[in-house]
ZAMINU-44499 format. One line per field, with one value per residue (C-alpha): residue number from 1; x, y, z; residue in one letter. Coordinates in nm, 3 decimals. Example, Ala and Ser with C-alpha at 12.3 -4.5 7.8 and 13.67 -1.06 7.14 Angstrom:
BEGIN
baro: (1	2)
px: (1.230	1.367)
py: (-0.450	-0.106)
pz: (0.780	0.714)
torgu: (A	S)
***
This chain:
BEGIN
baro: (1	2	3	4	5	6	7	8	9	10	11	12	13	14	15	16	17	18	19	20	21	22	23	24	25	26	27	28	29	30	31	32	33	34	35	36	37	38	39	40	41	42	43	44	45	46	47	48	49	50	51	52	53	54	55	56	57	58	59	60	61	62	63	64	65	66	67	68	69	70	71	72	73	74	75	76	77	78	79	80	81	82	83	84	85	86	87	88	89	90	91	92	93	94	95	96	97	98	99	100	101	102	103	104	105	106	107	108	109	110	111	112	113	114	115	116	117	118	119	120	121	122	123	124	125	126	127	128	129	130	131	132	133	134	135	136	137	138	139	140	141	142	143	144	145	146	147	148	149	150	151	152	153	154	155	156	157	158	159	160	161	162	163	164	165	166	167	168	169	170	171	172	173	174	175	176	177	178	179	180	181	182	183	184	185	186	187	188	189	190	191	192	193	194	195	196	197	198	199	200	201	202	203	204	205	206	207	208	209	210	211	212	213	214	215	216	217	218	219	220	221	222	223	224	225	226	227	228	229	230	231	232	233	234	235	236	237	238)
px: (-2.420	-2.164	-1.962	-1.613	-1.472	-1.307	-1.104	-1.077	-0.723	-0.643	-0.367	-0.089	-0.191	-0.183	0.150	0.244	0.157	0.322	0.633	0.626	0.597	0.256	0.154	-0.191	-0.108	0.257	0.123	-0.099	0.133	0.272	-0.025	-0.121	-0.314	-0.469	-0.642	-0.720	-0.729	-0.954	-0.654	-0.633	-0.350	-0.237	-0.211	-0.037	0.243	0.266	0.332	0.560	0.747	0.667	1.074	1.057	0.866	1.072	1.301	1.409	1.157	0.960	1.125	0.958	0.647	0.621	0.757	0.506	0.157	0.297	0.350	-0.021	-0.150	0.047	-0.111	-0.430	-0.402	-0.421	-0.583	-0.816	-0.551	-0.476	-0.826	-0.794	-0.517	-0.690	-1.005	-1.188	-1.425	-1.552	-1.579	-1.520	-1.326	-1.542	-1.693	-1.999	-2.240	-2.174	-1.753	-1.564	-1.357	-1.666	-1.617	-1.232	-1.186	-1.025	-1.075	-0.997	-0.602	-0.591	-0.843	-0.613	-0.929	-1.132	-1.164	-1.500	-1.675	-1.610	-1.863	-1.989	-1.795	-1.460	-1.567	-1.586	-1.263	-1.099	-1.328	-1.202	-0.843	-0.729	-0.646	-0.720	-0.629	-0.728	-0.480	-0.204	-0.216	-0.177	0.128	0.307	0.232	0.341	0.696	0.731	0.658	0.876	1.170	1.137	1.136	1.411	1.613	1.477	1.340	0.986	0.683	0.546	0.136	0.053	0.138	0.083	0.397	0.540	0.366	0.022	-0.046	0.096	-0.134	-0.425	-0.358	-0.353	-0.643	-0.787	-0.670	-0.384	-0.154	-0.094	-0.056	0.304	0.403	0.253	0.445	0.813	0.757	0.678	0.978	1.205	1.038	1.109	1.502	1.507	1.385	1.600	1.909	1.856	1.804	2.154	2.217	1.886	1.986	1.689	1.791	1.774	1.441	1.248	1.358	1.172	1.323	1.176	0.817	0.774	0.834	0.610	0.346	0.341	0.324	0.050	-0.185	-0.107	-0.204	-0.524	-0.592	-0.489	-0.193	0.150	0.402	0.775	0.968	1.297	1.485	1.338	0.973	0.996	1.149	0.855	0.613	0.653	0.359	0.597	0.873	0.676	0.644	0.838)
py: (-0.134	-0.427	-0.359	-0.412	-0.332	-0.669	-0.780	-1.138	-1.281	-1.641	-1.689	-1.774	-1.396	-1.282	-1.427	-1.254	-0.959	-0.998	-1.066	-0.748	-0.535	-0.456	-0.248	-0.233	-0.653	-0.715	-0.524	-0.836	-0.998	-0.783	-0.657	-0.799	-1.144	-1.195	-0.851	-0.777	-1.135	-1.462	-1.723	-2.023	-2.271	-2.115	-1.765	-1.863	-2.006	-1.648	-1.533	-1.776	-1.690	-1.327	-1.220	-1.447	-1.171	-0.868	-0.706	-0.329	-0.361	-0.209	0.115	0.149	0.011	0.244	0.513	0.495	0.484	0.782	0.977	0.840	0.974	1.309	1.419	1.274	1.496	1.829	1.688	1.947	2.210	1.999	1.999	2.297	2.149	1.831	2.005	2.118	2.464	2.333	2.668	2.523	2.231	1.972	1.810	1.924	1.750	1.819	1.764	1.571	1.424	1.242	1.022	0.958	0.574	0.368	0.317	0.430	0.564	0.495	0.807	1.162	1.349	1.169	1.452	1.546	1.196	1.190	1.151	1.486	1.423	1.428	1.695	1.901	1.840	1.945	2.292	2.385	2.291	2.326	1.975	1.606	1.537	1.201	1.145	1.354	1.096	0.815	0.986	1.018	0.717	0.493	0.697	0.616	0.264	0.249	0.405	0.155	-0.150	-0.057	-0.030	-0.229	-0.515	-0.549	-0.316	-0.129	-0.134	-0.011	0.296	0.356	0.465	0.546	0.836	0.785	1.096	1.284	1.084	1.180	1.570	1.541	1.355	1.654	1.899	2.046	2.042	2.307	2.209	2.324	2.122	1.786	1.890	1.930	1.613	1.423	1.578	1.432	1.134	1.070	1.217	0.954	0.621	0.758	0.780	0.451	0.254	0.092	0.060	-0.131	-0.480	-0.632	-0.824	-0.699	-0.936	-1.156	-1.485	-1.657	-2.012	-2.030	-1.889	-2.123	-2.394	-2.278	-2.225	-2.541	-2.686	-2.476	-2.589	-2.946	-2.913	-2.727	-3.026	-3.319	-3.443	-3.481	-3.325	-3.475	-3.125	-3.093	-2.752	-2.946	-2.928	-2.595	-2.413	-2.615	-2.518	-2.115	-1.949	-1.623	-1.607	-1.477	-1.117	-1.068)
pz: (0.402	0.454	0.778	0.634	0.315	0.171	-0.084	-0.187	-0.371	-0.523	-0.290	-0.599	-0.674	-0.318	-0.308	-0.639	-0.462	-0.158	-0.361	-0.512	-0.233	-0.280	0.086	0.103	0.106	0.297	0.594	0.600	0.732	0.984	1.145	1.511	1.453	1.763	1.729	1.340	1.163	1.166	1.025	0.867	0.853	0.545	0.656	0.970	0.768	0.512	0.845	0.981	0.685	0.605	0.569	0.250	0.077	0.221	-0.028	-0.188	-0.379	-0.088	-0.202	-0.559	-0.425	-0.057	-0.288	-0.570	-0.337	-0.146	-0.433	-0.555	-0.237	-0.261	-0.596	-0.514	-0.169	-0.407	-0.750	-0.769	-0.836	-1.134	-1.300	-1.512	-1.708	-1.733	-1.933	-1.617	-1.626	-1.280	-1.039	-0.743	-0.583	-0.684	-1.035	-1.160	-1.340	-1.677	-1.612	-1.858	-1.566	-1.480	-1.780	-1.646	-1.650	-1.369	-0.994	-0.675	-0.708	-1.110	-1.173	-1.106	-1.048	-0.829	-0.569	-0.701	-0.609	-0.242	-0.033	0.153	0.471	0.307	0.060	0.349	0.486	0.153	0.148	0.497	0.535	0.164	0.098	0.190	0.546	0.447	0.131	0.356	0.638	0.416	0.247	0.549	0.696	0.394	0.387	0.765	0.724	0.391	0.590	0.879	0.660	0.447	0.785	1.016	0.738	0.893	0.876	1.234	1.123	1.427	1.508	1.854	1.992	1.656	1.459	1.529	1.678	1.424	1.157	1.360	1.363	0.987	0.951	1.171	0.968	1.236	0.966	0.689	0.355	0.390	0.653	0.527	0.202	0.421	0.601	0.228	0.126	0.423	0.408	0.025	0.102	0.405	0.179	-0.096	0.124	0.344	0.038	-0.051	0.336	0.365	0.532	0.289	-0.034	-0.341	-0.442	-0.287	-0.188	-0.486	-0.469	-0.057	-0.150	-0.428	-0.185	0.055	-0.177	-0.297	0.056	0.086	-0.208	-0.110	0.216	0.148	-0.118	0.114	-0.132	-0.079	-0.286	-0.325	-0.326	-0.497	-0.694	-1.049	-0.956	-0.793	-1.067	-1.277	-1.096	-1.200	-0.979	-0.909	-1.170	-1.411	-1.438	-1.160)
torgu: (X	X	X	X	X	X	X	X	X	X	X	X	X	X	X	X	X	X	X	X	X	X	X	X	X	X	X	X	X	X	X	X	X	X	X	X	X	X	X	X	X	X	X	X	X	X	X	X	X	X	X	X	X	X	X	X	X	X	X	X	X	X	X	X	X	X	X	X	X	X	X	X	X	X	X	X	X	X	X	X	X	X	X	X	X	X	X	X	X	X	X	X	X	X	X	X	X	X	X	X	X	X	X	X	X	X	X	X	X	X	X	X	X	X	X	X	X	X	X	X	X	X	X	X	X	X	X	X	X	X	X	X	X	X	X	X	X	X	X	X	X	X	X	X	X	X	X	X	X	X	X	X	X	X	X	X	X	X	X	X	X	X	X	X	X	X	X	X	X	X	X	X	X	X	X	X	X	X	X	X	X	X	X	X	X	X	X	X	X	X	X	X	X	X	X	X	X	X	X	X	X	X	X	X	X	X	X	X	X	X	X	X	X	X	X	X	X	X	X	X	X	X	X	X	X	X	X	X	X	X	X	X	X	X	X	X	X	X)
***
């Protein structure tokens, strides 16, 4: 079994990513280098310049994986309108839902292919403590970008305690559920008082893309508005 579970991105993509807002990648860049990350000249200047990729758009993208991870925390209530005659929590062989295509997040029902450990945690508290933590933490980290404009990955001193009682399960359902409900009500409100920009500053991360390509190539590039507004790695789509 590989110790760490990676993911590998062209970085014109990764940049397309971080432009968007996409968390599991901007907290990347805010996370504490000299303790979580092995980096190259290149990823020392994302994070140089890591307030070129902070926008609103944080709020659609924050918003959207914690509501992921809130109906993904109680899927398995769901399965009998999806088609499912299962008679407990879990999938059983013969279940339709098997068949469901996607991964990770994109499947609804994908409570019945965790691994024991986790199964158990959903058979004794009710729901996943595991899904539940991630919910709240996202709308924490959400709210304090939108007001603060950076992301807190750690938290130690923020809500990590809190995170680990869910995790553990010292959390009803019903609480999780009133603090997902403030949370959303908090991003909601802070939004148009948010000192971030509306979008991303394209125009800058073009730039520094570019410097960034020609430095991992050895080339030189002449850099004016014209050949950045050529160039087209992160207007598209965007």
């Amino acid at each position: 079994m590989n110790q760490y579970d990676l993911a590998s991105y062209e970085i014109r993509h990764f940049a397309h990513l971080l432009a968007q807002g996409n968390p599991n990648v901007i907290s990347a860049l805010w996370v504490k280098p000299e303790e979580y990350l092995i980096l190259e000249d290149e990823g020392r200047a994302l994070i140089r310049h890591r307030e070129l990729f902070m926008s609103k758009r944080l709020y659609n993208t924050f918003c959207g994986y914690a509501h992921s991870q809130l109906k993904r925390m109680t899927a398995w209530r769901d399965q009998a309108a999806a088609g499912c005659l299962c008679r407990g929590i879990f999938h059983e062989v013969d279940c339709p839902l098997r068949k469901e295509k996607g991964r990770g997040s994109a499947k609804l029902y994908a409570t019945g292919f965790m691994g024991e450990k986790r199964k158990n945690l959903v058979e004794k508290y009710g729901y996943d403590t595991k899904n539940a933590a991630h919910l709240v933490r996202l709308l924490s980290m959400g709210i304090e970008a939108l007001a603060e404009g950076k992301l807190h990955v750690d938290r130690t001193g923020r809500n990590a305690n809190d995170l680990m009682a869910i995790k553990q399960g010292k959390w009803t359902i019903e609480e999780v559920l009133l603090c997902a409900e403030a949370g959303f009500n908090m991003m909601h409100s802070i939004y148009n008082q948010s000192p971030l920009p509306d979008q991303p500053n394209l125009p800058e991360i073009e730039r520094l893309l570019m410097e960034i390509l020609c430095h991992a190539h050895g080339t030189k590039a002449i850099l004016t508005s014209a050949s950045i507004s050529r160039s087209g790695y992160l207007s598209g789509g965007l």
